[in-house]
N, C-alpha and C positions, 0 to 999 in steps of 0.2 A: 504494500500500500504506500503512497507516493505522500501522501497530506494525513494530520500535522507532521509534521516534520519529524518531533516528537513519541511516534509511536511506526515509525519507519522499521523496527524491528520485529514488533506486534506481530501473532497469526493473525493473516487473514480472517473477518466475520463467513458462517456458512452462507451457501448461495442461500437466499430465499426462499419459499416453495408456495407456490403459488397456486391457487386451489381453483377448480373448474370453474365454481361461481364468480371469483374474483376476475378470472378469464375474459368476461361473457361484460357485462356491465359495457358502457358509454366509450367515445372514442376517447373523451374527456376523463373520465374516471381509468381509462386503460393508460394513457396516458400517464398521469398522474404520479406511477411506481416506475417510471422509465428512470434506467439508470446510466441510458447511454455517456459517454465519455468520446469527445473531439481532442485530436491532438493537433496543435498550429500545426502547419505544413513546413516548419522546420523542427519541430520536434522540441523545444524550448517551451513549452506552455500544454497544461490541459486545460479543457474545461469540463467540469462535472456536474452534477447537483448534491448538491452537500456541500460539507466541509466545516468549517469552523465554524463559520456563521450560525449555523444550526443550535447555536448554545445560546444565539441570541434570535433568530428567526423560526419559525414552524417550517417554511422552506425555503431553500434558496439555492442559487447557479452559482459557481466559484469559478474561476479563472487560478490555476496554480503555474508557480515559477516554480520548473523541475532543478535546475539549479541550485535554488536559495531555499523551497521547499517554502516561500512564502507564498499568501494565499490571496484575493480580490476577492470580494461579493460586488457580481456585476447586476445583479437582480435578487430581492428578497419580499416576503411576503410573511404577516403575521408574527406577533412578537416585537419587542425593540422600538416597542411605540408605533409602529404599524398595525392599521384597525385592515387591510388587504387579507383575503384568505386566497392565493392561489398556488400556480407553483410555474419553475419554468425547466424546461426539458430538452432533450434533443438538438444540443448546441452543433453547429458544426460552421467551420473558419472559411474564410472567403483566401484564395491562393499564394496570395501576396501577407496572411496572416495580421492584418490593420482592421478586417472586421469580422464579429462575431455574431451569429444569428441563431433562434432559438424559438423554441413552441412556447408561446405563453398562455396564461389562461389567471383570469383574476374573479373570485364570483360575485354577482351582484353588480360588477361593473363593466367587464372586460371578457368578452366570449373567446375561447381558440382563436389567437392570432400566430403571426410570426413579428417576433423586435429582431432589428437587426443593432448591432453596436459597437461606434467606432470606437478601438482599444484605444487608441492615441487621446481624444480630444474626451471621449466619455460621452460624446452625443449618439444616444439612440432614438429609432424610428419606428413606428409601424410599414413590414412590407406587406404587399397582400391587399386580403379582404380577410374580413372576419371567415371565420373557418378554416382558413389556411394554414396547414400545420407541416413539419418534416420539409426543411427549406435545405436543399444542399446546393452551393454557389456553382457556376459555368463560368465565370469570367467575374471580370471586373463589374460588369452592369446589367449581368443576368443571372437566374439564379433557377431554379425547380421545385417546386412546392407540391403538396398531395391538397388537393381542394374538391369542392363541390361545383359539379357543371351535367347540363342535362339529368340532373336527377342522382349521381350516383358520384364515387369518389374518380377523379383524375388528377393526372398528372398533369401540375398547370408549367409555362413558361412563365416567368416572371422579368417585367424589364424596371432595374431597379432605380434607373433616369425617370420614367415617362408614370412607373408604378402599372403600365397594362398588362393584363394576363393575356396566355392561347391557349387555348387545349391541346395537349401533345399527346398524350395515349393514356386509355381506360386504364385506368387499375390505381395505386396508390406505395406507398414507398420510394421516392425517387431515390434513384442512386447514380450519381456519376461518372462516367468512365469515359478514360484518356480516349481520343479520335484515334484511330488507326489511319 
């Protein structure tokens, strides 16, 4: 385990075990136990959900220095004087590693989006539309999103100048891969 630093000796916690009913529930509520992990594209930085933060938030996304083993809360919810109940998931780094994009979700205010967030300056954004969740970058100014179109989940374009969507194919999970 990489964060804190502190218990870098530590076994490992068990995996999980995740029960059919917990399975089955909302994409929102499925969501929600994702424990995915982005590494920058030089390999210098993860980002998780958890981490320190967690002592003072109900949930939160971290950003950790694999070098110094120090940690970032780039988003938190609940807790620390925060009246927010959500959580944020599924980070993954744009190629040049300056920006960070993630599934969010906040209740009573904020439905399934994507934030994107630049590391340098700390200014983040909403990309998307509401429902747009699982964002992996293509470029500097495009990106692939799993959204809602004709009734069902697809794979959207996303252009991150103009903000428009395309439909690119049925299904949902985008994942990226080098051109041949």
């Amino acid at each position: 385990m990489l964060f804190p630093s502190y218990c870098r000796d530590e076994e490992l916690p068990p995996e999980p075990v995740v029960t059919a009913a917990e399975a089955k529930g909302s994409v929102k509520e499925r969501l929600r136990g994702d424990d995915a992990v982005a590494w920058s594209p030089d390999g210098s930085k993860v980002a998780f959900r958890g981490g320190d933060c967690e002592s003072v938030y109900d949930s939160c996304l971290t950003v950790g220095d694999v070098a110094s083993g120090g940690e970032r809360t780039v988003a938190a919810y609940g807790g620390g004087g925060l009246q927010n109940s959500g959580f944020a998931v599924v980070p993954s780094w744009r190629g040049d590693g300056r920006r960070l994009a993630w599934t969010a979700y906040e209740r009573g205010n904020r439905p399934l989006h994507v934030v994107e967030y630049d590391t340098v300056s700390g200014v983040r954004r909403d990309v998307g539309v509401t429902q747009d969740r699982e964002f992996a970058y293509l470029d500097e100014s495009r990106g692939v999103v799993t959204g809602s179109f004709k009734g069902g989940s697809w794979v959207m374009i996303v252009d991150l100048d103009g903000g428009g969507r395309v439909a690119f194919h049925r299904g949902s999970q985008p994942s990226v891969q080098p051109g041949k």
